[in-house]
N, C-alpha and C positions, 0 to 999 in steps of 0.2 A: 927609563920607561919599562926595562925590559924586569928590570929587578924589583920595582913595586907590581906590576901587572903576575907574573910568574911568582915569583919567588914571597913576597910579601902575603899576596893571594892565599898562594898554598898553604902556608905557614902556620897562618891567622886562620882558617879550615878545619887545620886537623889538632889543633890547641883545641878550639871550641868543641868541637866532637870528644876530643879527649878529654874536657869537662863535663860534659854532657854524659858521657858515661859513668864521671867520677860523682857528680853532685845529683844528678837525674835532671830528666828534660823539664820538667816543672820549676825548679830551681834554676836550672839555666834561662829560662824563658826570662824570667823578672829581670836579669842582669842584660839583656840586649837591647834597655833602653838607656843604657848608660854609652849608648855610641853616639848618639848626635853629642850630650853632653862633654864629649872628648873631643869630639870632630872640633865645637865651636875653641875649645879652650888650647885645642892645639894651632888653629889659624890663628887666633889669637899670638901668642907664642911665635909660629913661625912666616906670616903672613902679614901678620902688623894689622889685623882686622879686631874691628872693636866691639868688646863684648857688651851687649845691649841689656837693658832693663826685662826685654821678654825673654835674652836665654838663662838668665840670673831667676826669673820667674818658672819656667821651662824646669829648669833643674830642678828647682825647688818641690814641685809637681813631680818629679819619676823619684828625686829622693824619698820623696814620702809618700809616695807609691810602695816603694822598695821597703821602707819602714812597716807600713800598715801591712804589706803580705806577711812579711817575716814576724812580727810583732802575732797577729791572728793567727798566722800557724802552728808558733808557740804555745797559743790560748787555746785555741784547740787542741793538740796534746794533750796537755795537761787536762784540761774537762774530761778527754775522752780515757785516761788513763786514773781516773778517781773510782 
């Protein structure tokens, strides 16, 4: 308890900070919704807990969330660099 509460904690904190300065907060934003879709796929995996029709749907929705930012940002650049 003592090592996922402290130690795991910590850890996962200053990773994310340290991308956050590496990629910028805009860029980090998009990828924080790829945690429930780990959460589910890791109970899966270690829990025996069964991956449903609405997290398979779920994901499929922040992928292509993720897709459509990335993808527009690109388009944008480029428009604005002509």
């Amino acid at each position: 308890m003592l090592y996922v509460a402290v130690i795991v904690s910590a850890i996962s904190f200053v990773w994310w900070y340290n991308g956050i300065q590496k990629v910028g907060a805009s860029t980090a934003s998009i990828f924080i919704n790829v945690m429930p879709i780990s959460a589910a796929i890791m109970g899966t995996i270690f829990f025996n807990e069964q991956l449903k029709l609405a997290h398979i749907i779920g994901a499929a929705f922040v992928f292509g969330g993720i897709l459509f930012n990335i993808y527009s940002k690109q388009t944008r650049f480029s428009i604005q660099r002509q």
